[in-house]
PLY file of the C-alpha trace (Angstrom):
ply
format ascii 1.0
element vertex 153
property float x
property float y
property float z
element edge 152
property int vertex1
property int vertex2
end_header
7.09 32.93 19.73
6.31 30.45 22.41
9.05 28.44 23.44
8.37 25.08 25.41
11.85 23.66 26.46
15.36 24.60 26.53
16.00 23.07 23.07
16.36 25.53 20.34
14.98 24.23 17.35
16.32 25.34 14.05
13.68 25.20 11.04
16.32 24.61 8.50
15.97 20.91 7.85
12.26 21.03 7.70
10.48 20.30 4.87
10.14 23.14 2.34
6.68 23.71 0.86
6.88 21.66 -2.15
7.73 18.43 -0.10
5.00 18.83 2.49
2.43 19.63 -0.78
3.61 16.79 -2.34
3.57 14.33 0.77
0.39 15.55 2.08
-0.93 14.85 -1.50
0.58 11.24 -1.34
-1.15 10.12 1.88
-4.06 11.83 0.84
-4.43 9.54 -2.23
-3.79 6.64 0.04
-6.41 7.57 2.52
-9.13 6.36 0.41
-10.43 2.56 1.03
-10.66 1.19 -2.37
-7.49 2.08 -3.47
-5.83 0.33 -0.08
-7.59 -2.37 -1.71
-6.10 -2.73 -4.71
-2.86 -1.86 -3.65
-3.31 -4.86 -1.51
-3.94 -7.04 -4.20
-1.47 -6.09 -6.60
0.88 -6.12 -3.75
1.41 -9.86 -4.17
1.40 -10.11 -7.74
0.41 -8.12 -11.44
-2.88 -7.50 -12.12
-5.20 -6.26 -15.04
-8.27 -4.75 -14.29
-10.67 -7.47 -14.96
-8.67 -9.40 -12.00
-8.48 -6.92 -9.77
-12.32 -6.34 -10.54
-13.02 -9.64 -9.76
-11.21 -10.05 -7.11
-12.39 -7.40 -5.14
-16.16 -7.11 -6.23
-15.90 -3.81 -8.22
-16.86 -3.09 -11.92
-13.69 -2.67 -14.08
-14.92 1.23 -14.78
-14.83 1.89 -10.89
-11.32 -0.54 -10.98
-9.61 1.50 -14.20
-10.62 5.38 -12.34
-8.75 4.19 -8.82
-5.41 2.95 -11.05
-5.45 6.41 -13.42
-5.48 8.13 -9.48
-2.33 5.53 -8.35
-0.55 6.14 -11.68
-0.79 9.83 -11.53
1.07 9.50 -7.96
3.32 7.19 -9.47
2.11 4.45 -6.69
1.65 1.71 -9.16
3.00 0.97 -12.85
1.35 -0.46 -16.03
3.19 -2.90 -18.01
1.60 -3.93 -21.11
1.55 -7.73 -22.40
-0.40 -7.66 -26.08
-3.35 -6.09 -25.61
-3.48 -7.22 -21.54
-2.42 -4.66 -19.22
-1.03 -6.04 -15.71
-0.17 -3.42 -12.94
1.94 -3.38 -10.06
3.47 -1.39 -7.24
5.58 1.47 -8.80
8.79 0.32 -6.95
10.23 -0.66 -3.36
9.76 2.72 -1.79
5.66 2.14 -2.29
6.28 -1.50 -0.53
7.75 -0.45 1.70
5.17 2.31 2.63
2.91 -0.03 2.36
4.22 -2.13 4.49
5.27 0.14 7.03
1.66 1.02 7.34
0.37 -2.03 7.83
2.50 -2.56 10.25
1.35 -0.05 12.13
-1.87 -0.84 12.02
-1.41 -4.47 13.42
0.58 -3.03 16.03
-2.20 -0.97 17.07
-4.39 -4.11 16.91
-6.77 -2.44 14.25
-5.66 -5.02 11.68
-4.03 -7.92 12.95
-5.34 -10.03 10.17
-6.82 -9.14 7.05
-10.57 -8.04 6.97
-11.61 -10.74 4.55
-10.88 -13.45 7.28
-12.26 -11.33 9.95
-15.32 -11.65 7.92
-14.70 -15.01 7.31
-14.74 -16.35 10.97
-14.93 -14.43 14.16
-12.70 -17.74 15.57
-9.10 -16.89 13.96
-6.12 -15.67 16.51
-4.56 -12.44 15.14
-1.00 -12.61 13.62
2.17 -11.88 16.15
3.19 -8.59 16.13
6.67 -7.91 13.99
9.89 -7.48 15.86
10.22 -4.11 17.86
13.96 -4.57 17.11
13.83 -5.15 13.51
15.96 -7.94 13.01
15.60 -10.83 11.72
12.58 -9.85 9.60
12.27 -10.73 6.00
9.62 -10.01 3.24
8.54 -13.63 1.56
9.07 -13.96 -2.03
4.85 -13.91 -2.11
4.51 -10.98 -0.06
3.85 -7.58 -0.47
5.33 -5.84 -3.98
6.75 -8.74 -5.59
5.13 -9.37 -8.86
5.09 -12.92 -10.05
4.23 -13.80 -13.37
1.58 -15.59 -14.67
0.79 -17.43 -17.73
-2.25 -16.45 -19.86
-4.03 -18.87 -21.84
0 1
1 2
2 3
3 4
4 5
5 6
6 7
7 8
8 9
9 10
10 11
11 12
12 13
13 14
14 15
15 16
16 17
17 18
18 19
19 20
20 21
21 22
22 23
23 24
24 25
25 26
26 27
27 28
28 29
29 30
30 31
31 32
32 33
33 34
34 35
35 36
36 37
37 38
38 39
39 40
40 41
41 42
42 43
43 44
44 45
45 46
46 47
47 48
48 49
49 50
50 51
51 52
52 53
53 54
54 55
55 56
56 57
57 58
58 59
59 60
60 61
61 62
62 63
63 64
64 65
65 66
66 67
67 68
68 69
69 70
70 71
71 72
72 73
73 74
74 75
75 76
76 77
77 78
78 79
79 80
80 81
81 82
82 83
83 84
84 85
85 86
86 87
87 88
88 89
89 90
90 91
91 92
92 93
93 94
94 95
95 96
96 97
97 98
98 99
99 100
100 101
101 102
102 103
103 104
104 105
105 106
106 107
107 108
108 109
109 110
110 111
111 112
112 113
113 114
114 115
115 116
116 117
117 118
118 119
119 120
120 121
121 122
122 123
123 124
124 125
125 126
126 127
127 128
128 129
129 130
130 131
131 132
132 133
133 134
134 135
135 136
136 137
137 138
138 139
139 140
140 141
141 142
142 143
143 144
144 145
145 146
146 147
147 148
148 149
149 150
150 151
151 152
């Protein structure tokens, strides 16, 4: 075994097999584009599928296969409402991955504001970067995983 440092590193508290399978499975499922997507738009409030469709340019077919792959990782949840079904992010630890991540990536400078504006105007300033300390930061009530209602006529 190669050691590096002085530090001895026990491999007790690392993460047994199961945890890493199921992790690695996790991020895999959230490495694909589309389904970033529509985690972004049911992010801010409940969706069916026809919305979601329409809102981000894909048939409902393509729409209904990414949310069976985001159920089956418990990422998001159906609820049903008559014969409407509206879907949202499973609970807070999936906001606050998703958050976390996004984070990141407008740290990084990668995503500073959201590609639709980027394609929107070349013009726009990006967003300030979050607190490094952490304080003073809250989610809005319109922000990512809260699901707000809305009436159907």
């Amino acid at each position: 075994m190669n050691i590096c440092s002085d530090i001895h590193y026990n491999n007790a508290g690392l993460l047994g097999d199961d945890a890493v399978a199921a992790l690695a499975e996790t991020f895999r499922v959230l490495g694909d584009a589309t389904r970033v997507r529509i985690l972004d738009a049911i992010s801010r409030t409940e969706l069916c599928v026809g919305d979601i469709a329409g809102l981000l340019g894909l048939s409902e077919s393509a729409v209904s296969h990414q949310l069976r792959v985001l159920r089956g990782m418990r990422l998001v949840r159906p609820r049903r409402a008559g014969q409407q079904i509206f879907y949202a992010l499973d609970d807070h630890h999936i906001v606050g991955l998703f958050e976390q991540g996004l984070r990141h990536v407008q740290e990084r400078g990668t995503a500073a504001f959201p590609l639709r504006e980027r394609a929107a105007t070349a013009q726009l300033e990006p967003a300030p970067a979050p607190s490094v300390s952490g304080q003073g930061e809250s989610v809005p009530a319109s922000g990512p995983g809260v699901a707000v209602s809305r009436e159907r006529a």
